[in-house]
C-alpha positions in Angstrom: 34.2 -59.6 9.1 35.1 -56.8 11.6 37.6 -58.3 14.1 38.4 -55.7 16.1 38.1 -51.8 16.7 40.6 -49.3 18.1 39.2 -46.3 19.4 41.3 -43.3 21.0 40.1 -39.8 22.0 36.7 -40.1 20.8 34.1 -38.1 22.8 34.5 -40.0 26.3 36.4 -42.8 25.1 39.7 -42.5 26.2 40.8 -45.7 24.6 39.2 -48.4 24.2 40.3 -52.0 22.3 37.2 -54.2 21.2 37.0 -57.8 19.3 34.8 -59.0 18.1 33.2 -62.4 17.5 32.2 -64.2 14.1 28.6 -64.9 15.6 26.3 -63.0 17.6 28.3 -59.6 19.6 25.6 -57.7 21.8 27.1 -54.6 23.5 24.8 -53.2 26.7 25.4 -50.7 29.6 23.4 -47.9 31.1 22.0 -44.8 28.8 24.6 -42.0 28.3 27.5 -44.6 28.7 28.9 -44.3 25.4 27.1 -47.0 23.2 26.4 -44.6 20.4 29.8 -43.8 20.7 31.0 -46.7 19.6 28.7 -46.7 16.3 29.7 -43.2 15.7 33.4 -44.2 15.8 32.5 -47.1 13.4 30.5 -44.7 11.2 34.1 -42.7 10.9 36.5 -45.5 10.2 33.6 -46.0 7.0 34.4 -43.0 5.5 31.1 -41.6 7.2 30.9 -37.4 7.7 32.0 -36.4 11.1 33.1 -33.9 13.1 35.9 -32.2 15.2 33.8 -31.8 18.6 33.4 -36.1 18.1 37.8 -35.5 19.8 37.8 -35.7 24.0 37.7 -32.1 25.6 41.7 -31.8 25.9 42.6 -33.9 23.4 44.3 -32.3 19.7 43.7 -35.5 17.7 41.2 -38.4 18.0 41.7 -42.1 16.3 40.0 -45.2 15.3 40.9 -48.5 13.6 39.5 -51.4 12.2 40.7 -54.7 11.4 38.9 -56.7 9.1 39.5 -60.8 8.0 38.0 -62.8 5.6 37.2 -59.7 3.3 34.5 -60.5 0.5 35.4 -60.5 -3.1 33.7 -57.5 -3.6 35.6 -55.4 -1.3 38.9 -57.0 -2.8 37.6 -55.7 -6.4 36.8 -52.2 -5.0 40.2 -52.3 -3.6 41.8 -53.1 -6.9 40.2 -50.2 -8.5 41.3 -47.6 -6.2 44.9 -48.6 -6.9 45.3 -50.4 -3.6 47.3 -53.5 -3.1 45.1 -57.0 -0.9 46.6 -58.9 1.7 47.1 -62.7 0.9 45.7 -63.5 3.9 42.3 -61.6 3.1 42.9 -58.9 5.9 42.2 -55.2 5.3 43.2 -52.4 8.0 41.2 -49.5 7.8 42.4 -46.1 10.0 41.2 -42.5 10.6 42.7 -39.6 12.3 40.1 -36.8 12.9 42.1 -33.6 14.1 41.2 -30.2 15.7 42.1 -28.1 12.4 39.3 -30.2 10.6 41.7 -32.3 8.6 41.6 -35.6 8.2 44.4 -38.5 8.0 43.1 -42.2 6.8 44.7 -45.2 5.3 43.8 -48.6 4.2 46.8 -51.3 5.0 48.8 -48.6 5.9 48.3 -46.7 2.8 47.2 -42.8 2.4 43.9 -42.7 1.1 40.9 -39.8 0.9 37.1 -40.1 2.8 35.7 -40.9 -0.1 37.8 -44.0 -0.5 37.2 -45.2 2.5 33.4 -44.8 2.2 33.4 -46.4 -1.0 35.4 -49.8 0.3 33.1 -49.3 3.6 29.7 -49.9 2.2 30.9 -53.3 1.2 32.2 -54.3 4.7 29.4 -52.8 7.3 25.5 -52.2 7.1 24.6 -50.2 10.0 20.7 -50.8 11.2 19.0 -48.3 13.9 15.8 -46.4 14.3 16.6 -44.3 11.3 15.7 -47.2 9.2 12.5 -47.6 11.1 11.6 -43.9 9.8 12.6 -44.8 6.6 9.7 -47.3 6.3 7.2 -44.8 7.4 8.6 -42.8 3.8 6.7 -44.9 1.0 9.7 -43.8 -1.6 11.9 -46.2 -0.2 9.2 -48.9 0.0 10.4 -49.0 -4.0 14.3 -49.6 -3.1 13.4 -52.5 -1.1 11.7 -54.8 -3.7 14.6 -53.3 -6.1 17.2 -54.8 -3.7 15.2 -58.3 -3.6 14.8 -58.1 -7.2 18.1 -57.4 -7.9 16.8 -55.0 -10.4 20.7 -52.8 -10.5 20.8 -53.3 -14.2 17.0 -53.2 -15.4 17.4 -49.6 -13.0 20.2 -48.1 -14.4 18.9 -49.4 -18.1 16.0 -47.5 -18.1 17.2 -44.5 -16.6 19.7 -43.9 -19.4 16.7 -44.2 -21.9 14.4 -42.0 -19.4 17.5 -38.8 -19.2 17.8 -39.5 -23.3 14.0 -38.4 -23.3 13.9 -36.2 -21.4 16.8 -34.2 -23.1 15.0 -34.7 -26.3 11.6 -33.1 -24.9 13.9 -30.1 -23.8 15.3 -29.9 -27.2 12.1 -29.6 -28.6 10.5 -27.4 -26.6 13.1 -25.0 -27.0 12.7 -24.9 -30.8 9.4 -25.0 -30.5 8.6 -21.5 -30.3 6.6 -18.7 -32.3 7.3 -17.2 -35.5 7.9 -13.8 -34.7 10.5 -15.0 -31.4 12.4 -16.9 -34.0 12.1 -13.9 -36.3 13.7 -11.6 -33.2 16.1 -13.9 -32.2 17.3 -14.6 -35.5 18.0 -10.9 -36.2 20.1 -10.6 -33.0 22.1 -13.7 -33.4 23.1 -12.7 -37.0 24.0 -9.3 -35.8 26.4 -10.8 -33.0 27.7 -13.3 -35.7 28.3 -10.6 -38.1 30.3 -8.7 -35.0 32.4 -11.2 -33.6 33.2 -12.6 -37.2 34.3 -8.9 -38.7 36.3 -9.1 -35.3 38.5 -11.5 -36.3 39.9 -12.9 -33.0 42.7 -14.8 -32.0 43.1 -16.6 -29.4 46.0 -14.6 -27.6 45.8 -11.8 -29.2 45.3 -9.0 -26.5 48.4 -10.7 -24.5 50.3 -9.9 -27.2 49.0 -6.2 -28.2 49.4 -5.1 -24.3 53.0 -6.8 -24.5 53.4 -4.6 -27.8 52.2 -1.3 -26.3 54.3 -1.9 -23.1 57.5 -2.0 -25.4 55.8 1.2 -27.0 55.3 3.5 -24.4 58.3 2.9 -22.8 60.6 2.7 -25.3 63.0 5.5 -23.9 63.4 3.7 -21.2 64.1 0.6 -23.2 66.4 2.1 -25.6 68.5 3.9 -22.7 69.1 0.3 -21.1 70.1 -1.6 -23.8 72.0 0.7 -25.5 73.4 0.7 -21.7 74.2 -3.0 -21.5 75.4 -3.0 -25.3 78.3 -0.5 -24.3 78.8 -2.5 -21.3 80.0 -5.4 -23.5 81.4 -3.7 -26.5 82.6 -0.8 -24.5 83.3 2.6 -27.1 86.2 5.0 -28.0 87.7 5.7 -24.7 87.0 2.8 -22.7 87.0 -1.6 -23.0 84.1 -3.3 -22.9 83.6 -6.9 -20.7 84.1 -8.7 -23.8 87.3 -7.3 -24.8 88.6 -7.9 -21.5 87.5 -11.2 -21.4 89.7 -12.1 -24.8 92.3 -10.4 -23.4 92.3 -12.7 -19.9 91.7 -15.8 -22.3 94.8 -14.7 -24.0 96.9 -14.0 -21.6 96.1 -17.3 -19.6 96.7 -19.1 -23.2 100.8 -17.4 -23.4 100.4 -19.2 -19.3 99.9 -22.1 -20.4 102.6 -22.7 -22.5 104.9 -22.6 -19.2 102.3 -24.3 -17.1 100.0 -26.9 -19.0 97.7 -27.3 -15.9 96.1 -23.5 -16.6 95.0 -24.9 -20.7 91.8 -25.7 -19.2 91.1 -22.2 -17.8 92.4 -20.2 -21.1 89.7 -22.4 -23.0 87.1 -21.8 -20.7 87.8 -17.7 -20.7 88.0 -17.8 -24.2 84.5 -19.6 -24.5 82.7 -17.2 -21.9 84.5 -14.7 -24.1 82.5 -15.4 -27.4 79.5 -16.3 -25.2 79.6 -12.8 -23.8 80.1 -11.1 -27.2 77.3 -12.9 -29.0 74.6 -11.4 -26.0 75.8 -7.7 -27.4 74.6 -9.0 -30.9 71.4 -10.0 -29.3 71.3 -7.0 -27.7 71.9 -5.0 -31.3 69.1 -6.8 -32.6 66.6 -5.9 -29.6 67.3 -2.2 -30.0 67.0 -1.8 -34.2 63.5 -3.2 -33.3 62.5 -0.8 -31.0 60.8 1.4 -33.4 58.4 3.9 -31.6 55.5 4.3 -34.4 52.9 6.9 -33.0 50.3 5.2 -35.7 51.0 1.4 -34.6 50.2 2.9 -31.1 47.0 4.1 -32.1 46.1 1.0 -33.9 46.6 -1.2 -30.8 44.8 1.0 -28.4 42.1 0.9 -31.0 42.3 -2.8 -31.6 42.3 -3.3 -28.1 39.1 -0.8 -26.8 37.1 -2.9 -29.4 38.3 -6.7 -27.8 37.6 -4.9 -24.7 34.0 -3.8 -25.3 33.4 -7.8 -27.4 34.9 -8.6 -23.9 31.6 -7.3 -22.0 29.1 -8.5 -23.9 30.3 -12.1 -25.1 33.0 -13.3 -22.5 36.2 -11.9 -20.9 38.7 -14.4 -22.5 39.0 -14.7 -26.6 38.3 -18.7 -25.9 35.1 -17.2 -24.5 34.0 -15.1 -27.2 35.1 -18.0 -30.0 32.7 -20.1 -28.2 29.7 -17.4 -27.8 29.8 -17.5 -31.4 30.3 -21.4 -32.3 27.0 -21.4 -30.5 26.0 -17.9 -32.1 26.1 -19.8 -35.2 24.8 -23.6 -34.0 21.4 -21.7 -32.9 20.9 -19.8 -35.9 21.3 -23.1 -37.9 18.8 -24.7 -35.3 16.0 -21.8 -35.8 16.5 -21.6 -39.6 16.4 -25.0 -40.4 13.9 -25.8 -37.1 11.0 -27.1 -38.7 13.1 -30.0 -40.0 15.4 -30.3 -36.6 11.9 -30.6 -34.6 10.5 -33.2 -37.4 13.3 -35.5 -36.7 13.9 -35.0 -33.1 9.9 -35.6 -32.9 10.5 -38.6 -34.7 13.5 -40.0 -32.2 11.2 -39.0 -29.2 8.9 -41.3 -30.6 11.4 -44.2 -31.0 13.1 -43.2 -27.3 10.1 -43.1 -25.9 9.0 -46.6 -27.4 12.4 -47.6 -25.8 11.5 -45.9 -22.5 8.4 -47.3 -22.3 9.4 -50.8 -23.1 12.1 -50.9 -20.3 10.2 -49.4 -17.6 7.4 -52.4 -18.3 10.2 -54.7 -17.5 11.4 -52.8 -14.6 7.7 -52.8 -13.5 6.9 -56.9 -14.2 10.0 -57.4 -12.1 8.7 -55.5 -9.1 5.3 -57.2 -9.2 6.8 -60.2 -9.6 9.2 -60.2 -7.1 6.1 -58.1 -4.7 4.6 -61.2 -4.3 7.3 -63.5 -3.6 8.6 -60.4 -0.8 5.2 -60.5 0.6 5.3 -64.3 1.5 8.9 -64.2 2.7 7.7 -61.3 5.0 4.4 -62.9 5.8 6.4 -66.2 7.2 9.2 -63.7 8.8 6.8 -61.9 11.1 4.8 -64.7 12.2 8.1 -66.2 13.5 8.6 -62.4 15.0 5.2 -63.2 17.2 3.1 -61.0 14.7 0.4 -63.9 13.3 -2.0 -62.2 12.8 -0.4 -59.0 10.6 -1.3 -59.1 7.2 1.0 -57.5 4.7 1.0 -56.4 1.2 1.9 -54.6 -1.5 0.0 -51.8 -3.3 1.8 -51.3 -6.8 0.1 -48.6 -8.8 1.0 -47.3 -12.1 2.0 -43.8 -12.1 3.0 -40.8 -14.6 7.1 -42.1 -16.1 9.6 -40.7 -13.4 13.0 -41.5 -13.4 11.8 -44.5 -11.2 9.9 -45.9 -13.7 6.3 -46.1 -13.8 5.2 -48.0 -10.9 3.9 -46.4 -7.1 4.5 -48.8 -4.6 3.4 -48.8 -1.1 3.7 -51.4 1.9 0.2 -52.0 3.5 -0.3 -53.7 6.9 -3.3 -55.0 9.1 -1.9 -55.6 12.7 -5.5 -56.9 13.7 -7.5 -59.7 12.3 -10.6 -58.2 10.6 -8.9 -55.5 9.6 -8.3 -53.9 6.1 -4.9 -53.4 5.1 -4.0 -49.5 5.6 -0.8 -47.6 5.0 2.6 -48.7 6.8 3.1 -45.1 7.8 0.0 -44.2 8.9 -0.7 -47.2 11.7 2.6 -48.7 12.5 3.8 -48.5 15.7 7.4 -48.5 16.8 7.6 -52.1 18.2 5.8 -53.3 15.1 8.4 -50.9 12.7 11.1 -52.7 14.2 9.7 -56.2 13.4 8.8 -55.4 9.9 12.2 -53.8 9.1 13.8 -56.9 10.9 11.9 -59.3 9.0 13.3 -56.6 5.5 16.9 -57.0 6.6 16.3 -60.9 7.1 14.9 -61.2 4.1 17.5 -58.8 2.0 20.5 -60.5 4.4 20.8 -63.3 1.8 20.9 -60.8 -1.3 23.7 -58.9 0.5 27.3 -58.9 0.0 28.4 -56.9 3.0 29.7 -59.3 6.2 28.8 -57.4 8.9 25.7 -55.9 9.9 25.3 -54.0 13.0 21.6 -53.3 14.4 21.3 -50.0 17.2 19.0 -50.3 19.3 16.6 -51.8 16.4 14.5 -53.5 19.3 13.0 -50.0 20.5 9.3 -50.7 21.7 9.5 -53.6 21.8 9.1 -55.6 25.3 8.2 -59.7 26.1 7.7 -62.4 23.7 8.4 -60.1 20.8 11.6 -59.1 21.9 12.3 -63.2 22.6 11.3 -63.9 18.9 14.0 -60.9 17.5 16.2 -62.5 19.4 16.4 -65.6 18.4 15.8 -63.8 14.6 19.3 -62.2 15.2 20.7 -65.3 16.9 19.6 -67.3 13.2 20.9 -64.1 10.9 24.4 -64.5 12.9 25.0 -67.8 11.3 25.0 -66.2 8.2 26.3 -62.6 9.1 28.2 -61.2 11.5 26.0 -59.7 13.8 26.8 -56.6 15.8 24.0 -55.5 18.0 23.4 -52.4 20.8 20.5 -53.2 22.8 18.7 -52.6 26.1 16.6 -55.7 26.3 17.7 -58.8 28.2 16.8 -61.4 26.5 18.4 -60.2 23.3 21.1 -59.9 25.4 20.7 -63.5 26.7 21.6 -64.7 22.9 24.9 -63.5 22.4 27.8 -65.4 21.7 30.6 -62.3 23.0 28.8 -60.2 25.3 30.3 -56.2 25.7 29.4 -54.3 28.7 29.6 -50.3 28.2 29.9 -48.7 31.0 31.4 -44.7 32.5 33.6 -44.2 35.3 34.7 -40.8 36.8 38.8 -40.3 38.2 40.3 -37.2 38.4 37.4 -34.8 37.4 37.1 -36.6 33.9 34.7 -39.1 32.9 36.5 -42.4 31.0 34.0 -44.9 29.0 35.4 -49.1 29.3 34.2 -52.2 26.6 34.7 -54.9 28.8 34.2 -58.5 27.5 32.2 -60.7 30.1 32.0 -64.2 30.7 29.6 -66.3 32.0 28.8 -64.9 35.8 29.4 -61.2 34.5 26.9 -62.3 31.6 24.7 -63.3 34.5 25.0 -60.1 36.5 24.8 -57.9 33.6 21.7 -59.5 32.5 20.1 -59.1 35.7 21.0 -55.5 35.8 19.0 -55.1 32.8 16.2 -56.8 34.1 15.5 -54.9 37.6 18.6 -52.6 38.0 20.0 -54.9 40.8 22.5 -57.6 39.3 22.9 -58.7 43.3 19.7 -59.6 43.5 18.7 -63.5 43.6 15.5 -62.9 41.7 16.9 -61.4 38.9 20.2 -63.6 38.9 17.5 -66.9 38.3 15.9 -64.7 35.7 19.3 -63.8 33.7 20.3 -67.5 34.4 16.6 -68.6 32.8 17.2 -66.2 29.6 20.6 -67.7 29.0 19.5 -71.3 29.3 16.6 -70.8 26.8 19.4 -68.7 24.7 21.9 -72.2 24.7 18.9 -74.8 24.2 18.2 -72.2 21.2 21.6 -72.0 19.6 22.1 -75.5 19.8 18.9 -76.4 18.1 20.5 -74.4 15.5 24.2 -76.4 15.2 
């Protein structure tokens, strides 16, 4: 359950502090004020995309936070497997620092974590609800997800869809094998032609590394002969002058006569004596590097040879030699698959049968468990939006079998009459938005109970909807609260009227820069607030009775309910 928000720097919030309630929060104020705001800052602290221009004009940075209590046991387990340690007392912290260069900074209880974290431990803390939902039952695709969700069909889904992507990669096997005689013919000629090249080839993996390393050494081994025969002399030294290591067994053995006077300087004649050797065994390293420094004209021409030939294998079958290896493991897997194709295709014809048996018999269960569960969704809808003032609305569910998708087999479309006498039609087609609202209401009631997530926030959900219908969501919400948290933006008063913490947004201007306020009202700002939203004039005595009427019905409702 979200128990309170931080928000700095966001768009006009300048900062803002917000707690929230276990029951029913509303949050109201004039259009433009900053209520989207607020669920775009909520949307960011879930690990939602966002954007730079969301920071205030001015401002380098932009923050929000989230504290959360009584976390479910799902989002403890989601927790667990992103390595992250739970509070004892159920709390979670969840931060987000959105900054001009586009980079992000978020942690959950105080540890660094990436977006993607935080979206996947959001989705079990917050369901956001708004008018994009609305559209999303005019789209008869996700009519589908909907009985899913009440069916709880996660398994039976993710069952058949293995089976379905098995099939299908069969089909594509077989359809590539499944060509004509003279293709096969052609393409067998090539592939054993490329075989027979890259095997007479003979690659190794590192091999042209090593042949430019070789031809390097080659063509420059004046160079390399004149320095190390350079550096041998410098330790060895020759007939007229000492080389380092010959001094250096000198010094060790002069400091060793030393240290027969003067024990303390024992330690130094050993260490100059070991350098001494140390230095003297480089010159026999050295000897060895220049006796095999042999410039062979013909083991040049061989390498530039080799490598021209690696070079043009290179162009047609991969730069690297891993690259070519692999071009002709699958060089030789398709020449096995064409020659032997008539028996490949035989049995994968015979597994496609078996799969698709398989296939088959899963998506029938997926599809008895939709139609099943249809008609118990249609009831449970039925009884919601007759309580939502809609009596006379008859709804149902069209389930038609359609060709195997990766869906399943079954087309399902909501239908609704919003008239007595009339047939059923397509949701889409005759909705309107007051009725889209009630209908996706009366979803989210029904789906609230199959739902792990605590917190469900509805914006602006009541759009079009005006009178008795907007009393009946009302009082909807008020009865989903004692289940759920309930977070809801909304312009309607009586809606309002039903709150247990009521928020009024609201924008001020000082200093040529607009600031947005949450302020938490109590029961004569409730009052006022409510009568602003019912005329515009919170001073007037009219609407004061009104907003005192919607509150009363509000309290005689919520007690009904204790």
């Amino acid at each position: 359950m979200l128990k309170n928000l931080k928000i700095e720097n966001i768009a006009i919030i300048d900062k803002a502090s917000i707690d929230f309630e276990n029951n029913f929060n509303c949050m109201t104020g004039e259009t433009g004020a900053g209520k989207s705001i607020v669920i775009d800052s909520i949307n960011a602290v879930l690990g939602e995309k966002t954007s730079r221009e969301l920071i205030r004009t001015g401002e380098s940075r932009a923050s929000v936070s989230a504290f959360f209590i009584d976390i479910s046991q799902t989002v403890k387990e989601n927790l667990l497997s992103l390595g992250l340690p739970c509070e004892e007392d159920g709390s979670l912290l969840i931060s987000r620092i959105i900054k001009k260069d586009g980079k992000n900074e978020c942690r959950i209880n105080g540890n660094p974590v990436t977006v993607s974290m935080l979206k996947k431990i959001g989705l079990g803390l917050i369901n956001i609800h708004g008018q994009s939902d609305n559209q999303a039952l005019m789209q008869r695709e996700s009519h589908r997800s909907f009985i899913d969700a009440v069916a709880n069909n996660e398994n039976l889904i993710e069952d058949y869809k293995k089976s379905y992507q098995k099939l299908l990669e069969i089909k594509s096997e077989i359809k590539r094998l499944a060509v004509d005689d003279s293709l096969k013919a052609r393409k067998s000629d090539l592939l054993r032609y490329q075989i027979d090249e890259l095997e007479k080839a003979d690659i190794k993996v590192g091999e042209r590394d090593e042949l430019m390393t070789k031809r390097t050494i080659i063509t420059n081994s004046q160079k390399l002969m004149e320095a190390l025969n350079e550096a041998y002399m410098s330790i060895r030294g020759g007939d007229e002058f000492n080389g380092a290591s010959s001094l250096l067994f000198n010094a060790a053995n002069a400091m060793s006569r030393v240290s027969q006077y003067m024990p303390d300087t024992e330690k130094t004649a050993q260490e100059l004596n070991d350098i001494a050797y140390t230095v003297d065994a480089f010159s026999s390293e050295i000897s060895d590097l220049i006796e095999n420094i042999a410039v062979d004209e013909h083991e040049l021409a061989d390498i530039e040879e080799r490598l021209d030939l690696l070079y043009r294998l290179a162009q047609k079958y991969g730069e690297t030699e891993e690259e070519m290896l692999s071009f002709l493991d699958n060089a030789r897997r398709e020449l096995y698959n064409i020659t032997y194709s008539d028996e490949i295709l035989s049995r994968l014809n015979e597994e496609y049968k078996i799969c698709l048996a398989e296939t088959e018999e899963k998506a029938a269960k997926l599809s008895h468990s939709r139609r099943e569960t249809a008609s118990v969704f249609e009831k449970r809808i039925r009884d919601e939006l007759i309580f939502l003032d809609m009596p006379n609305t008859v709804f149902s569910i069209k389930i038609e079998k359609c060709p195997m998708t990766e869906n399943g087999v079954d087309d399902i479309e909501f239908y609704i009459s919003a008239n007595k006498g009339e047939e059923p039609k397509p949701l889409a087609k005759i909705a309107s938005g007051g009725e889209l609202s009630r209908i996706m209401l009366a979803i989210k009631s029904v789906l609230a109970d199959k739902d792990n997530v605590d917190t469900l926030i509805f914006d602006e959900i009541d759009a079009g909807v005006s009178g008795r219908a907007a009393e009946k969501i009302a009082e909807k919400l008020c009865d989903v609260s004692r289940q759920k948290q309930v977070i809801c933006i909304t312009h309607l008063p009586s809606i309002a009227s039903f709150a247990d913490r009521h928020m009024r947004i609201s924008k001020s201007v000082r200093d040529e820069k607009t600031y947005t306020s949450v302020t938490p009202l109590d029961e004569d700002g409730r009052m006022a607030e409510i009568a602003r939203i019912i005329g515009g004039n919170e001073t007037d005595k009219a609407y004061a009775g009104s907003a005192k009427r919607l509150l009363d019905i509000a309290r005689k409702y919520k007690d009904k309910l204790q």
